[in-house]
N, C-alpha and C positions, 0 to 999 in steps of 0.2 A: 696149115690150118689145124692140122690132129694135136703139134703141139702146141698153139694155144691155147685151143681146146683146154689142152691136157692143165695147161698153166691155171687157167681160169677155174677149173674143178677145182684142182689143187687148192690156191686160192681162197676158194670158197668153203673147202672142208679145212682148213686153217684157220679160215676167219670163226667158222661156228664150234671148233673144238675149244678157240680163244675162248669165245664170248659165253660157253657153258662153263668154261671153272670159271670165269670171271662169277657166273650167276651162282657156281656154287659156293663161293668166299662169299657172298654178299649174304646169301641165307643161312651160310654156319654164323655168321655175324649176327643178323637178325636174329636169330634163336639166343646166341650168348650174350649177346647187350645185356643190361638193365632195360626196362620198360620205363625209360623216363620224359619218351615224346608226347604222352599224353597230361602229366604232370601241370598242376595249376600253381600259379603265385599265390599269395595272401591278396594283391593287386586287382589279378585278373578273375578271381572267385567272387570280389566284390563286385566286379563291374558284369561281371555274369548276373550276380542275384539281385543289382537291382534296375536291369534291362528285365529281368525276367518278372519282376513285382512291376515296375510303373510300365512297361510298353500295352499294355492294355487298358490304360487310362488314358493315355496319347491317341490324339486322332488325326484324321487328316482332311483339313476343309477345302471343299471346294467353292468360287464364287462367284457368281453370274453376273457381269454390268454390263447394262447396253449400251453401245458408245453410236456414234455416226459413222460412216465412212465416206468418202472422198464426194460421193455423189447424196451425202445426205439420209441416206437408208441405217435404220435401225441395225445395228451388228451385237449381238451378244460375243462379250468376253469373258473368257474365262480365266480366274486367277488359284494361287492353291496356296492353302497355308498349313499350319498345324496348331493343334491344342489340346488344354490339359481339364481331364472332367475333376470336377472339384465337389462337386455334388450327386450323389447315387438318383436324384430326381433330373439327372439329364440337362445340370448345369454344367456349361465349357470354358471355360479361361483361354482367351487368344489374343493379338493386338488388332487394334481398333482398324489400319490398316491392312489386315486382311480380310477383313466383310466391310472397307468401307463405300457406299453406294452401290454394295451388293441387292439385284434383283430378286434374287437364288441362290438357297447354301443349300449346301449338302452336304454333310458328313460320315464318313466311312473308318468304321470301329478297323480293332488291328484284327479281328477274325474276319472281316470283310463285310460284317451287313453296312449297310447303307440306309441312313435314315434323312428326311428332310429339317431342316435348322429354321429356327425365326431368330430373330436377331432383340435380345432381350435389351441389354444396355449397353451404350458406350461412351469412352471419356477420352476424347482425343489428344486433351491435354496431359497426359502420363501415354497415351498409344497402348489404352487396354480395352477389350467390349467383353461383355457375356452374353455367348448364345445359348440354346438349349433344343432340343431334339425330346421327342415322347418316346423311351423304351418299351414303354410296355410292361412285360413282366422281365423283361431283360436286364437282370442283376450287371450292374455298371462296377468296373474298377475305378476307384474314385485314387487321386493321388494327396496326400496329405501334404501340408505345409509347412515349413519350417518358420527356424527366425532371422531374417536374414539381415539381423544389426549384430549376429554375431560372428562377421563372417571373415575372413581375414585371410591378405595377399600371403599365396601358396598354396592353399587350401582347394582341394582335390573337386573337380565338380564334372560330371557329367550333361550330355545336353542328349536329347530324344526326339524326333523330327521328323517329317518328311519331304529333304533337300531333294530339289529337281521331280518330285511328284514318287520317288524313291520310299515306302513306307516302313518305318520304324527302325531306322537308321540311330543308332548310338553313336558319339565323339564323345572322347574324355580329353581332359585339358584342368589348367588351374585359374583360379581366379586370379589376375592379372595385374590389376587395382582397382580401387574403388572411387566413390565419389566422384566418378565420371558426372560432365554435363553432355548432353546430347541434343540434338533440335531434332523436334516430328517436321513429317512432311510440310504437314500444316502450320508448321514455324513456332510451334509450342518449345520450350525447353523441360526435358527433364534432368531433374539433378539424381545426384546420387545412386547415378547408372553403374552396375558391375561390368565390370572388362573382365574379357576372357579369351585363351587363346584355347579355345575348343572348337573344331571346326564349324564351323556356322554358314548355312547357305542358303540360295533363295529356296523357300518351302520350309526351312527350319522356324520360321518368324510365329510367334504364336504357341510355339511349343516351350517345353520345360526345361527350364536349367538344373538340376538337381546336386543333392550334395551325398555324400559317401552314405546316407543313411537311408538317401531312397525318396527321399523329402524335398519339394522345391522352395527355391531359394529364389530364384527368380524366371522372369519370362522373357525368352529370344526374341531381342526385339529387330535388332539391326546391325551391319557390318562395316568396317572400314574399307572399300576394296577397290582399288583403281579400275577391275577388270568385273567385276561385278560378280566374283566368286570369294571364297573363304584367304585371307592371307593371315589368318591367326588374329586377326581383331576384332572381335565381337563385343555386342553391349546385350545386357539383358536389364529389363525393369525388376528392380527390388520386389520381392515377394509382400512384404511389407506394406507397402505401397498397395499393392493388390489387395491386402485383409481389409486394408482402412476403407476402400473403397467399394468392392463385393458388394457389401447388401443395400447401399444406393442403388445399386445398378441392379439391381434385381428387385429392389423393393417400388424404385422413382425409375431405371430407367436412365439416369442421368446422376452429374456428381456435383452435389450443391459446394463452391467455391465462395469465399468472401471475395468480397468487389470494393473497390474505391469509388470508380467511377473517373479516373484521368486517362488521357493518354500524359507520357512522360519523356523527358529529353534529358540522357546521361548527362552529368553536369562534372568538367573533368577542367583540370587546371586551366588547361590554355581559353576553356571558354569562358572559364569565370572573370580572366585575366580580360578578356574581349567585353566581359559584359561590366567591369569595373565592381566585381562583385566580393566581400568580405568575406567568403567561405569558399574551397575548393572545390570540394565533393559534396554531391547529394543528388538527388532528381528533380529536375525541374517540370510543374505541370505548363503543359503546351497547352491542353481544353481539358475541359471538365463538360462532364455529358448533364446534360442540361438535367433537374431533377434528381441526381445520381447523390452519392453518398458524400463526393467532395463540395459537390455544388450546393447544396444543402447546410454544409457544414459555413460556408462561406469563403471558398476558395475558387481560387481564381487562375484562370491557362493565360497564356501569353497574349500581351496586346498589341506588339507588333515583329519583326524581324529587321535581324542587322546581319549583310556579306560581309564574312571574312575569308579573303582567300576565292577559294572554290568551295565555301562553305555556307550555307544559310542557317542561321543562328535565329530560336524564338528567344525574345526577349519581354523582361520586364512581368514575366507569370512569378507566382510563388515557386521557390525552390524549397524541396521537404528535405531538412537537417538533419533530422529527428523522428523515430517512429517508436512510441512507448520507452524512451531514455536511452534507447539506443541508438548508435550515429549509424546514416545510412550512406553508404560506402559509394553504389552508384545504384544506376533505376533497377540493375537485376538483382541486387540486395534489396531494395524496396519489396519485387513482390517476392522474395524469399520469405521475408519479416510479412506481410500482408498472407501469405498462404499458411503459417502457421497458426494465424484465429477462424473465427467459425464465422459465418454469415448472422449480423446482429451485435458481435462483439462491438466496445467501444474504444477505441483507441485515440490517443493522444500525440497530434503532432504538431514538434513545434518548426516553425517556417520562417523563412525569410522573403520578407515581402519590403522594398523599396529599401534596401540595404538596414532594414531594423527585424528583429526577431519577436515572432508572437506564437502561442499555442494556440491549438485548434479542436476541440472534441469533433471526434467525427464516428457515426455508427455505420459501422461494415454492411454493405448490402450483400445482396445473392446476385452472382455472377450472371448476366444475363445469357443465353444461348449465341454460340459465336462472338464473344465479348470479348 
């Protein structure tokens, strides 16, 4: 037993005479290093200074919907997003799906107060709204905007958020490509979506994409992700997009769109082939809304249907060839060319109606709510 003992002291006053020169190589070291562990990149000082200028214009929404539950009773839920103050009067830049059928918002600055939101406007066709909150005398960091037509694959972009209810979380990442198309929830399309492999996750949506300057370029809208976390795919709405629209949405509330007044049916080789029809491509109207801008013009939707296949085919409506001398490719070129005029414009298309071609003046309406 004694010499165990003995082994085991031994041992142990072994091990701690080791482990003291070990500690004292390691602090003569530390004192003769260079001090280069604290040293910043050109990289990493940017992405310091402008976390440090835009995370105080970033917030973080919270949003109250009351749904039902299994036995019928009212349940409030709560949902959380993020967004960018764009106005020192307590205007918010966020996507439309993060206060949408919200009861209650609430938003919470990045020092922590917490103010009540009304929900000023929104445009669910781009998936952008503006709310606003009353500071007070509470001087707001407001984040400036860029231009984001000048933006181009490689180019360096931060994003600012709060992923998983997580506040004022930064990812850096590049712009990925552009001209992305995307569908909202609501089955709207938007074009001209940047891609980004910055990480992007739920609670990020609403918040700001920014560019090396500190400047948004665009808004977090949505991600690619089989698991329903970041894999490097994200899309943000064009900043752009956002200017053009802003002060409807703050002034009406809403975003006046030009209107046709059809529903439409892609018109693509094989159908034209089935409809016995001279042209390949174009948009066929199926109905025109009674009173609308096409119906007025004297245009006409389909007057009956022919199966082809496992297919139901409208037949015999005008097909639009043409829209201001331009050929239209298929129906989502139609309202690509249709979303470029104002509500009132006049445009000119010429049609094919009973396999002969005619023009048509027709005056753009105002897009109706839900239309």
């Amino acid at each position: 037993m004694r010499h165990q003992l003995y082994n085991s002291a031994f041992f142990r006053s072994a091990m701690f005479l080791k482990t003291a020169k070990v500690a004292v190589v390691l602090i003569a070291a530390l004192f003769s290093a260079p001090c280069v562990g604290f040293s910043q990149t050109e990289d990493e000082r940017n992405n310091t200074q402008v976390y440090r200028e835009a995370a105080p214009g970033v917030v973080n929404i919270v949003s109250v919907v009351l749904s039902r539950d299994f036995f019928f009773n009212v349940v409030p839920r709560e949902g959380a997003g993020s967004g960018a103050i764009v106005d020192d009067r307590g205007y918010i830049l966020t996507n439309n799906h993060v206060i949408k059928n919200a009861s209650r918002l609430e938003v919470t600055l990045s020092d922590g107060d917490k103010y009540p939101a009304k929900l000023v406007g929104a445009d669910p066709h781009n998936d952008l709204a503006v709310i606003k909150i009353d500071p007070g005398r509470k001087r707001l960091t407001t984040i400036p905007m860029a231009d984001s037509s000048d933006l181009q694959v490689g180019r360096k972009v931060l994003a600012i958020g709060n992923p998983f209810g997580l506040g004022e979380t930064l990812t850096t990442g590049i712009v990925s490509s552009l001209g992305r198309t995307i569908r909202t929830e609501e089955g709207y399309e938007i074009e001209d979506v940047i891609q980004t492999d910055a990480s992007i996750n739920p609670g990020n949506s609403g918040g700001p994409l920014l560019n090396s300057d500190g400047k948004i370029i665009g808004i977090n809208t949505a991600i690619l992700s089989p698991t329903g976390a970041s894999v490097g795919i994200g899309f943000a709405v064009p900043v752009n997009i956002a200017k053009k629209i802003l002060p409807q949405l703050i002034e009406k509330g809403y975003v006046s769109y030009p209107w046709l007044g059809v529903q439409i049916y892609p018109l693509i080789p094989g159908v034209a082939k089935v409809l016995g029809l001279q042209v390949e491509r174009g948009a066929m109207i199926v109905e025109t809304v009674p009173g609308g801008p096409a119906d007025s013009a004297g245009l006409r939707g389909a007057a009956r249907q022919l199966t082809a296949g496992n297919m139901v085919i409208p037949a015999d409506g005008d097909v639009i060839v043409e829209f201001d001398d331009v050929e239209v490719e298929s129906s989502d070129h139609l309202v690509r060319l249709i979303r470029e005029h104002r509500p009132g414009d006049v445009v000119v298309l010429k049609v094919l109606r009973d396999n002969r071609f005619m023009n048509a003046r027709v005056r753009l309406g105002e897009r109706p709510p839900r239309s």
